[in-house]
mmCIF entry with sequence, helices, sheets and N, C-alpha, C, O atoms, coordinates in Angstrom:
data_MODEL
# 
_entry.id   MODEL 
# 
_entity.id                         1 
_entity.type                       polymer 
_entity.pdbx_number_of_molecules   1 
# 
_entity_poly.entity_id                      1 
_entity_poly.type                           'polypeptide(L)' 
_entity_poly.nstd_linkage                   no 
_entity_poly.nstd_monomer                   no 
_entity_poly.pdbx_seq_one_letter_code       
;(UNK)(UNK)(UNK)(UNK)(UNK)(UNK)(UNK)(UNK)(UNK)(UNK)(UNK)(UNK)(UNK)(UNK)(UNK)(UNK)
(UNK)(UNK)(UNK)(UNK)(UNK)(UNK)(UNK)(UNK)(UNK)(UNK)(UNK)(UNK)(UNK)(UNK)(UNK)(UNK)
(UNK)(UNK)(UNK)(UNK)(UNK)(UNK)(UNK)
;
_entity_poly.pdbx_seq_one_letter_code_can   XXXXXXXXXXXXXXXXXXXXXXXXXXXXXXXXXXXXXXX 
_entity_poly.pdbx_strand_id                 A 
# 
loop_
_entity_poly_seq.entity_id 
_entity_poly_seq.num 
_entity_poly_seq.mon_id 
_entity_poly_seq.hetero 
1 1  UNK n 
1 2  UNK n 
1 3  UNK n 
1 4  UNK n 
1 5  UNK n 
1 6  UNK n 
1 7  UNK n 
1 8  UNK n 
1 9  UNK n 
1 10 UNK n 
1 11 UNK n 
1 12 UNK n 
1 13 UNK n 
1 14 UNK n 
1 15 UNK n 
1 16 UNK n 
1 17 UNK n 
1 18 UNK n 
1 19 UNK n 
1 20 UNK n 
1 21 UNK n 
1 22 UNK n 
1 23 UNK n 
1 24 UNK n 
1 25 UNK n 
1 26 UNK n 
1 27 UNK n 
1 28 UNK n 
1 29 UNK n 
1 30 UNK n 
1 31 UNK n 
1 32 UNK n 
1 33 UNK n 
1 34 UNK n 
1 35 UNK n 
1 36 UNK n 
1 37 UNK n 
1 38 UNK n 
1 39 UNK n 
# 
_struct_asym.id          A 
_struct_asym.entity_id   1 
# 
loop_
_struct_conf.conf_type_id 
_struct_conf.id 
_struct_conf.pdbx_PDB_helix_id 
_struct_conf.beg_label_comp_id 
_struct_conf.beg_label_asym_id 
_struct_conf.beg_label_seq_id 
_struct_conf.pdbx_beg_PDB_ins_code 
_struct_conf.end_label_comp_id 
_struct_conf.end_label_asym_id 
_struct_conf.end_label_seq_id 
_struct_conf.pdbx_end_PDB_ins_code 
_struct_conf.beg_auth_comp_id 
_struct_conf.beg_auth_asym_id 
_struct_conf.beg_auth_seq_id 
_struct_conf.end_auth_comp_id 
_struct_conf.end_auth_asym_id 
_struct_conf.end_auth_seq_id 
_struct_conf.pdbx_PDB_helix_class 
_struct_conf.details 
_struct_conf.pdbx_PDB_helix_length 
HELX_P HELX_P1 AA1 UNK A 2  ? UNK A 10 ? UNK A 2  UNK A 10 1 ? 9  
HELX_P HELX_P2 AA2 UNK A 16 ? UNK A 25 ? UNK A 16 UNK A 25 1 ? 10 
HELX_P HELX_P3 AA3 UNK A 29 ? UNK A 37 ? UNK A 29 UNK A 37 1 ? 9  
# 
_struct_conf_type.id          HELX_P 
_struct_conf_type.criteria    ? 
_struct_conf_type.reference   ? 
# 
loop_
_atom_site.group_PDB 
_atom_site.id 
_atom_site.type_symbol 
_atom_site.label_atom_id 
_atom_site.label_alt_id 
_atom_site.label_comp_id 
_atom_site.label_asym_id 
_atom_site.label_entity_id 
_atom_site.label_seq_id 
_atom_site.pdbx_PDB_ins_code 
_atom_site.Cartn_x 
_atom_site.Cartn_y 
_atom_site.Cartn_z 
_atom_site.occupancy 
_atom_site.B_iso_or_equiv 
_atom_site.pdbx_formal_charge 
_atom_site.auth_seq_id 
_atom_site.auth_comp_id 
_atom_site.auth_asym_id 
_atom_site.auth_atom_id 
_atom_site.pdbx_PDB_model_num 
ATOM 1   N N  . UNK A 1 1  ? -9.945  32.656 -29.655 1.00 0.00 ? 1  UNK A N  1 
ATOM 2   C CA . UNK A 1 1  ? -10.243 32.615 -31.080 1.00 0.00 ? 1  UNK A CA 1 
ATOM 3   C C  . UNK A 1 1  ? -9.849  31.250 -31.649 1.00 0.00 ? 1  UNK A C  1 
ATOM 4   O O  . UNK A 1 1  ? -10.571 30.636 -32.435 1.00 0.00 ? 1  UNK A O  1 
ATOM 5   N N  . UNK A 1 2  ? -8.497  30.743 -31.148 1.00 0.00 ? 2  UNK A N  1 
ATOM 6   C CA . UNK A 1 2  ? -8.364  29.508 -31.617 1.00 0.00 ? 2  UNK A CA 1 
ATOM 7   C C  . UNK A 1 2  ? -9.588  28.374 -31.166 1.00 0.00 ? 2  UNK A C  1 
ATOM 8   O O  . UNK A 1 2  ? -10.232 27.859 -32.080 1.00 0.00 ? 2  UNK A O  1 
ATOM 9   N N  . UNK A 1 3  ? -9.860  28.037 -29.886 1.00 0.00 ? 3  UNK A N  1 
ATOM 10  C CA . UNK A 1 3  ? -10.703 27.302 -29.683 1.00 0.00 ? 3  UNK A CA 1 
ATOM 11  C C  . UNK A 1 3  ? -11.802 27.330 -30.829 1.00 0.00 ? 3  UNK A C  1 
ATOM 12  O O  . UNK A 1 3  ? -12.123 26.409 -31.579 1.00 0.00 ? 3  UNK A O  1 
ATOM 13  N N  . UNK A 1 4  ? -12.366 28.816 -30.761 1.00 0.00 ? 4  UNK A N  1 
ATOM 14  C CA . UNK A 1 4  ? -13.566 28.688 -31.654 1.00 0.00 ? 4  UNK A CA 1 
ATOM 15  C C  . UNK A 1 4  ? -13.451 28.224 -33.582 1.00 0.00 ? 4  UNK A C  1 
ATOM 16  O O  . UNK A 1 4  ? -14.373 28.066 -34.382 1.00 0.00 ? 4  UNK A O  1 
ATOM 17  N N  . UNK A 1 5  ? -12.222 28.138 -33.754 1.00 0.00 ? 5  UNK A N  1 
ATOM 18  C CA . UNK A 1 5  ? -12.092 27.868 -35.135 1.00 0.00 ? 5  UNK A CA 1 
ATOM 19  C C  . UNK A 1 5  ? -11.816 26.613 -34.807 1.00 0.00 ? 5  UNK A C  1 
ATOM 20  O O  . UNK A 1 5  ? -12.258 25.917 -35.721 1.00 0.00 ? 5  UNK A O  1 
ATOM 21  N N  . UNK A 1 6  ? -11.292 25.910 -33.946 1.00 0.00 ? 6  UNK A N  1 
ATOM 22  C CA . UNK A 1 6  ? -11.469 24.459 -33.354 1.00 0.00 ? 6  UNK A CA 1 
ATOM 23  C C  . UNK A 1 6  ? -12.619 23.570 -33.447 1.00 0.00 ? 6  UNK A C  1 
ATOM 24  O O  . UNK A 1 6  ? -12.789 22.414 -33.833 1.00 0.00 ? 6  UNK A O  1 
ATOM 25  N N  . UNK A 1 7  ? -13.424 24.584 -32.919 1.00 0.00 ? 7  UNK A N  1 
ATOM 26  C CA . UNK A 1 7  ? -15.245 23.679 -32.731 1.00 0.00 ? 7  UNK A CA 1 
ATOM 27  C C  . UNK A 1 7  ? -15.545 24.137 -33.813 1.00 0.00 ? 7  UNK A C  1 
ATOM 28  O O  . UNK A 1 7  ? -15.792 23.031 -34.294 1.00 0.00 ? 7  UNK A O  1 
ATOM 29  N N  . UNK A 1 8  ? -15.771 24.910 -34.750 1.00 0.00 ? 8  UNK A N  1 
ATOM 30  C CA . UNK A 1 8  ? -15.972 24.535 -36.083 1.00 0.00 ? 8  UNK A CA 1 
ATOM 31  C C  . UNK A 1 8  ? -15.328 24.164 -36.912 1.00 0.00 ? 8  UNK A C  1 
ATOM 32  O O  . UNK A 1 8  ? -15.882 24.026 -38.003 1.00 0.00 ? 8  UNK A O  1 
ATOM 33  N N  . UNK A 1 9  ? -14.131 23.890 -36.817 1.00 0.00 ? 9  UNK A N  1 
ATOM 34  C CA . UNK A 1 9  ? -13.816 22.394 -37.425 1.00 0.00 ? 9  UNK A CA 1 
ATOM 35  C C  . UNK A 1 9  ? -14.326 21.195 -37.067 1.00 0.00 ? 9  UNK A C  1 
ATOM 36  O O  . UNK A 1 9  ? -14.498 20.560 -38.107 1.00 0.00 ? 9  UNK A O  1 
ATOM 37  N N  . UNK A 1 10 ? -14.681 20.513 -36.055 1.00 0.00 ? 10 UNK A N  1 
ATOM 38  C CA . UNK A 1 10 ? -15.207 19.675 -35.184 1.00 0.00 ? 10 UNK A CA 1 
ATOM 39  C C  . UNK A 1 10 ? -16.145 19.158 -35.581 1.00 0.00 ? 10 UNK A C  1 
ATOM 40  O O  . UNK A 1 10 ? -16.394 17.972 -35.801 1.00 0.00 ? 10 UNK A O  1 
ATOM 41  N N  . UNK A 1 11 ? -17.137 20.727 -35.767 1.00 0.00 ? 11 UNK A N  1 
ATOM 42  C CA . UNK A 1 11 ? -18.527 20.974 -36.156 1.00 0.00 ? 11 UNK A CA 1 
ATOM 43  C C  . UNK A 1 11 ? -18.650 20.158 -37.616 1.00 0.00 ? 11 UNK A C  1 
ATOM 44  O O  . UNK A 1 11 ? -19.568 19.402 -37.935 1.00 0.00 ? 11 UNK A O  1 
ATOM 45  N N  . UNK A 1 12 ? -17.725 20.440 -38.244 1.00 0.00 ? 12 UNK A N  1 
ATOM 46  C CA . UNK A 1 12 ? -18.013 19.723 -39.899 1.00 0.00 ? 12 UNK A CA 1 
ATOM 47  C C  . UNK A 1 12 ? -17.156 20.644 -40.438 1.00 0.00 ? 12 UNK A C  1 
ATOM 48  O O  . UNK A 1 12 ? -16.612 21.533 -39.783 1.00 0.00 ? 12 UNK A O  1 
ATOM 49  N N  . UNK A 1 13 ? -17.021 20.460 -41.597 1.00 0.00 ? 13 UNK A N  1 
ATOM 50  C CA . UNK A 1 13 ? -16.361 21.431 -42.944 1.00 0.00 ? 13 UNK A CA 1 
ATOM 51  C C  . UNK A 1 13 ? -18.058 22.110 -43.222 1.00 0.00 ? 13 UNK A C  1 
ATOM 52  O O  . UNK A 1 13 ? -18.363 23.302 -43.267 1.00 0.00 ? 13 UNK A O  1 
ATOM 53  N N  . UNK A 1 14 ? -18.590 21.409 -43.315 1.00 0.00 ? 14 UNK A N  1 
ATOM 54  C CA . UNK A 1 14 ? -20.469 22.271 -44.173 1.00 0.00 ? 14 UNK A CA 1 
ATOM 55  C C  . UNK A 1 14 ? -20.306 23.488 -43.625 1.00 0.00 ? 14 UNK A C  1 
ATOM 56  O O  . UNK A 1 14 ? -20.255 24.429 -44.417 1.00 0.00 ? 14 UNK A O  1 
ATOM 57  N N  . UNK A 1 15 ? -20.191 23.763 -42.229 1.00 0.00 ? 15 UNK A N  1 
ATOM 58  C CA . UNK A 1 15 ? -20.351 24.844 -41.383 1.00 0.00 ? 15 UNK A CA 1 
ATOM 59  C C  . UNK A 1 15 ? -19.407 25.798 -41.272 1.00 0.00 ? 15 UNK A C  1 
ATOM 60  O O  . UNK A 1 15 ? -19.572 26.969 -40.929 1.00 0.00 ? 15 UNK A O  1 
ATOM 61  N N  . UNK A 1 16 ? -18.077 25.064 -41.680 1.00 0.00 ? 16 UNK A N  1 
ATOM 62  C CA . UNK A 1 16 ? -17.026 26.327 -42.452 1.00 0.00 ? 16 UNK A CA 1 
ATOM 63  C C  . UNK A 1 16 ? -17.394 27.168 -43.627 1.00 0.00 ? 16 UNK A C  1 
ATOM 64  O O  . UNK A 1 16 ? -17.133 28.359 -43.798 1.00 0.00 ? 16 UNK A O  1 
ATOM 65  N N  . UNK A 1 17 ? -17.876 26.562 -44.208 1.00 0.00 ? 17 UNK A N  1 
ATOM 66  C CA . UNK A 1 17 ? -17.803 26.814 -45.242 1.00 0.00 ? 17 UNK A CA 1 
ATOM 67  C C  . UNK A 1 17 ? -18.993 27.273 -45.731 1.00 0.00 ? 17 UNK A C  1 
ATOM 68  O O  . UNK A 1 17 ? -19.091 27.839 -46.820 1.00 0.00 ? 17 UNK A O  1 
ATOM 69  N N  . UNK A 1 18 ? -20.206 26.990 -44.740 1.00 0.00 ? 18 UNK A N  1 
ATOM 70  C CA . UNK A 1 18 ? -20.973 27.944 -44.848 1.00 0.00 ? 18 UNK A CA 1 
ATOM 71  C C  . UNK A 1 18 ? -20.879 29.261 -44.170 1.00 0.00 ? 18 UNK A C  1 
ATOM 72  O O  . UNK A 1 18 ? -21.673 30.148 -44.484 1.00 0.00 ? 18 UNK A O  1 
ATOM 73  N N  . UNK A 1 19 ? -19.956 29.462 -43.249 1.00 0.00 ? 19 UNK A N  1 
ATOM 74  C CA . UNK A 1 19 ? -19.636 30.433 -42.669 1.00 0.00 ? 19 UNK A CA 1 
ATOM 75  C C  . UNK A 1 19 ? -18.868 31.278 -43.012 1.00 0.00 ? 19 UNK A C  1 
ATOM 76  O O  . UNK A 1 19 ? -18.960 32.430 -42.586 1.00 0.00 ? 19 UNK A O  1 
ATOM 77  N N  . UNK A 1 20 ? -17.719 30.802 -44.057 1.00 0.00 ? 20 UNK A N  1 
ATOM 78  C CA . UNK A 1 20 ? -17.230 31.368 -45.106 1.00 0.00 ? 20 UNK A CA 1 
ATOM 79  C C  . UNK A 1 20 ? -17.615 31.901 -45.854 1.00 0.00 ? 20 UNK A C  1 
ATOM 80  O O  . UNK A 1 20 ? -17.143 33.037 -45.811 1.00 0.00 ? 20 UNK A O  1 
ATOM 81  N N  . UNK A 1 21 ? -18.328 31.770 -46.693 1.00 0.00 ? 21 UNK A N  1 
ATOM 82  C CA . UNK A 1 21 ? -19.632 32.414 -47.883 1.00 0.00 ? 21 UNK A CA 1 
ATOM 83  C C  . UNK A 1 21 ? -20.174 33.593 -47.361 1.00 0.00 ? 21 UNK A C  1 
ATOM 84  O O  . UNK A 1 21 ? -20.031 34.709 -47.860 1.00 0.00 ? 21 UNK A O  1 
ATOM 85  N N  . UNK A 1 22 ? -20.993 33.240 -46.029 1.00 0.00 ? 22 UNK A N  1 
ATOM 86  C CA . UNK A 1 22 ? -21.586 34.441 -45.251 1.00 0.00 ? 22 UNK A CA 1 
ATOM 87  C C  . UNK A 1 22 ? -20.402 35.697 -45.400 1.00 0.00 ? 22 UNK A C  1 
ATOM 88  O O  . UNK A 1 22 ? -20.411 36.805 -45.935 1.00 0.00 ? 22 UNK A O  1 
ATOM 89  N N  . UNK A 1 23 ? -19.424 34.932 -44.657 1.00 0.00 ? 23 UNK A N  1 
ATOM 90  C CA . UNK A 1 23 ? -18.679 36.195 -44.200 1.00 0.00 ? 23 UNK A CA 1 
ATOM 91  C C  . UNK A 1 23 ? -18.321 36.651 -45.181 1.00 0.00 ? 23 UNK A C  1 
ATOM 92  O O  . UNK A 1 23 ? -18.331 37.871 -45.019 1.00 0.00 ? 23 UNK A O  1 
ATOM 93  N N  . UNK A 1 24 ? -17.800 36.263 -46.725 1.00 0.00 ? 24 UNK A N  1 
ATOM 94  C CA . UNK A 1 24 ? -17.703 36.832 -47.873 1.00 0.00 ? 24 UNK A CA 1 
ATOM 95  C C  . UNK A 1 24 ? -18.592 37.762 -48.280 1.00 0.00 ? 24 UNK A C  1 
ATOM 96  O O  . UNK A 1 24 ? -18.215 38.747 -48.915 1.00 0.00 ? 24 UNK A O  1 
ATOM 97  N N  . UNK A 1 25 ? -20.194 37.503 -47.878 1.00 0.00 ? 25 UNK A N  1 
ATOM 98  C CA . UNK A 1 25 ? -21.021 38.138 -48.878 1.00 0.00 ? 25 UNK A CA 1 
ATOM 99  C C  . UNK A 1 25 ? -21.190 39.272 -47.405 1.00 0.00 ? 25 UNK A C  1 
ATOM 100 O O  . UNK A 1 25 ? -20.948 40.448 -47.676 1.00 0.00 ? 25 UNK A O  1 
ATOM 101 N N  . UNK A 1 26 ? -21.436 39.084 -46.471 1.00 0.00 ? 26 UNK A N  1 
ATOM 102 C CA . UNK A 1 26 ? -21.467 40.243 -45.395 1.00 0.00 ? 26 UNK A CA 1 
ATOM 103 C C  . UNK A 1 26 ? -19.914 40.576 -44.603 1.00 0.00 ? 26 UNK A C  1 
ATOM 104 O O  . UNK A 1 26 ? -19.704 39.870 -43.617 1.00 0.00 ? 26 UNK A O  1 
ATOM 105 N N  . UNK A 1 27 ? -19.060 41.372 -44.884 1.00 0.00 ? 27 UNK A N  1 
ATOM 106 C CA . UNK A 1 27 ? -18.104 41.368 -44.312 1.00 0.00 ? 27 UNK A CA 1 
ATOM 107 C C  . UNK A 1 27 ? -18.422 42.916 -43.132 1.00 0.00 ? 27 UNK A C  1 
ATOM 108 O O  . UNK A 1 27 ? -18.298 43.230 -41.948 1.00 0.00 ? 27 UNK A O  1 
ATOM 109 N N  . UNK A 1 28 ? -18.681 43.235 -43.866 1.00 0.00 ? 28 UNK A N  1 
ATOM 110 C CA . UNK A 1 28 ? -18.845 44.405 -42.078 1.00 0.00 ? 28 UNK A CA 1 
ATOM 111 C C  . UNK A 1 28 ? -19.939 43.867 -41.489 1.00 0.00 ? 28 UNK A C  1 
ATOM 112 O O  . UNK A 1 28 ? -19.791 43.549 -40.309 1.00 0.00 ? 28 UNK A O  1 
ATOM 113 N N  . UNK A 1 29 ? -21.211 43.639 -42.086 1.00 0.00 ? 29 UNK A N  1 
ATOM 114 C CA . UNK A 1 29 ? -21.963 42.879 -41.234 1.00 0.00 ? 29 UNK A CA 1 
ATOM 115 C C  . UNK A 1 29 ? -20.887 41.918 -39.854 1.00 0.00 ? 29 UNK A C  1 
ATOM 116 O O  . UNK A 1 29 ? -20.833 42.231 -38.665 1.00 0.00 ? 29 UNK A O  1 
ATOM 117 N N  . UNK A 1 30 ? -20.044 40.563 -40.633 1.00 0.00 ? 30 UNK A N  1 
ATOM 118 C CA . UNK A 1 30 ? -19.821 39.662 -40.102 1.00 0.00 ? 30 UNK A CA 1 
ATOM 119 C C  . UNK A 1 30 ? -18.550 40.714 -39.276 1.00 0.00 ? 30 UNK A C  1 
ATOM 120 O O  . UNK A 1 30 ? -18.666 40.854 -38.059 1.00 0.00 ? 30 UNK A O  1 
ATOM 121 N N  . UNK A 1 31 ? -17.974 41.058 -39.633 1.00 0.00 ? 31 UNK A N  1 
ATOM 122 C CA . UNK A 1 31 ? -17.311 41.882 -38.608 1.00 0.00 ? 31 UNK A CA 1 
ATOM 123 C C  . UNK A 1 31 ? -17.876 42.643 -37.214 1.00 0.00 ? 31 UNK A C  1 
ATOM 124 O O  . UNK A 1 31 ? -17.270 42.437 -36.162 1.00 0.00 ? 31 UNK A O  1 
ATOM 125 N N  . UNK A 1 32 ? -18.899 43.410 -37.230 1.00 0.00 ? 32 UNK A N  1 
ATOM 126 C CA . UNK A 1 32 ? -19.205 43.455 -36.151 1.00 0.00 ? 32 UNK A CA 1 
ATOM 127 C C  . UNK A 1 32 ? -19.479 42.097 -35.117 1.00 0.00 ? 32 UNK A C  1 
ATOM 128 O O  . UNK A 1 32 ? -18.951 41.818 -34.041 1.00 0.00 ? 32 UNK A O  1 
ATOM 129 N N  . UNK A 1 33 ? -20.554 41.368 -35.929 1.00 0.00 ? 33 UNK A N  1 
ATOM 130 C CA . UNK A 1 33 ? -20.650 40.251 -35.174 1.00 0.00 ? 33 UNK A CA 1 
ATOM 131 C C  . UNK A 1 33 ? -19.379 39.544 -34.797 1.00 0.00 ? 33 UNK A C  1 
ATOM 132 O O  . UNK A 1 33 ? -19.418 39.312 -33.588 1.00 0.00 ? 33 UNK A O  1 
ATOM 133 N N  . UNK A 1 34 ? -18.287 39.115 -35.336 1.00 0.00 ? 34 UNK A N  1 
ATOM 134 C CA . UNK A 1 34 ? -17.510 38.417 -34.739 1.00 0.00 ? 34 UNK A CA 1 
ATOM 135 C C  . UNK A 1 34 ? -16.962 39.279 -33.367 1.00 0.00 ? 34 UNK A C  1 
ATOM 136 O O  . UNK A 1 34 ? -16.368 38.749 -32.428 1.00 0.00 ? 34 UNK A O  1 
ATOM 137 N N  . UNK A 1 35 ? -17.280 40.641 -33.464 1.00 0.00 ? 35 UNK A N  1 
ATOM 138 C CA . UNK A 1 35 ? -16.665 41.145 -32.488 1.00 0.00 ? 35 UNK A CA 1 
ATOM 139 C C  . UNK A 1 35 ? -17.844 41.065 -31.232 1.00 0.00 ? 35 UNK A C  1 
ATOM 140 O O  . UNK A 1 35 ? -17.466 41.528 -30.156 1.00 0.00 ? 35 UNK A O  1 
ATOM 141 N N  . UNK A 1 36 ? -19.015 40.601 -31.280 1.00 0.00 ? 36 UNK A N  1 
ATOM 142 C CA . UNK A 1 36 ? -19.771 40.197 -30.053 1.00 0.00 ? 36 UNK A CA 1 
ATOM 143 C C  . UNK A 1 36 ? -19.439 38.584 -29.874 1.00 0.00 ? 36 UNK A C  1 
ATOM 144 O O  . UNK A 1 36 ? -19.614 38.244 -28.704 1.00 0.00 ? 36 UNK A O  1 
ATOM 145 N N  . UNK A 1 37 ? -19.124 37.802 -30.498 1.00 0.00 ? 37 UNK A N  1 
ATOM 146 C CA . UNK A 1 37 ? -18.628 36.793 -30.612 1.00 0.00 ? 37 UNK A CA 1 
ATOM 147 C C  . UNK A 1 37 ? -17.423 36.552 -29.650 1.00 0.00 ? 37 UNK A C  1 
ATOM 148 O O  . UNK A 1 37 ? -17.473 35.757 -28.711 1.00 0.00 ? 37 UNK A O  1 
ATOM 149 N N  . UNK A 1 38 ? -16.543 37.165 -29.909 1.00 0.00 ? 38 UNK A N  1 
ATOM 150 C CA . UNK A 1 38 ? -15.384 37.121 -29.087 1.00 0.00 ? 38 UNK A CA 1 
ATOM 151 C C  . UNK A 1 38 ? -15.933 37.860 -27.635 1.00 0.00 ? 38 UNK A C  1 
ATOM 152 O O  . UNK A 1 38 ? -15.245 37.762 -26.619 1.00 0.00 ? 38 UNK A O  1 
ATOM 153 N N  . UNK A 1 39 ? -17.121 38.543 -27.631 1.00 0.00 ? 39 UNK A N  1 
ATOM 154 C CA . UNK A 1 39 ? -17.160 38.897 -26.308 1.00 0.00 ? 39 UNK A CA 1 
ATOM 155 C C  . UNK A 1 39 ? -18.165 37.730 -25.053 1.00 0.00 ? 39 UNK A C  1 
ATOM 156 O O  . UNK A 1 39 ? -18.223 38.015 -23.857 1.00 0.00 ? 39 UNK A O  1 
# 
């Protein structure tokens, strides 16, 4: 998990922070997904 909050830092702040928003406006959505994410 750390790595991956690593490469999107890396990636830019835009992409935090657009990823932030998402996950704000979909949170169980983004919850499942992070959990295929980690897989």
């Amino acid at each position: 998990m750390h790595s991956r909050i690593e490469y999107i830092h890396r990636s830019g702040r835009k992409i935090l922070f657009a990823r932030t928003a998402f996950f704000r406006i979909n949170k169980k959505s983004m919850r499942l997904r992070h959990r295929f994410f980690i897989d």
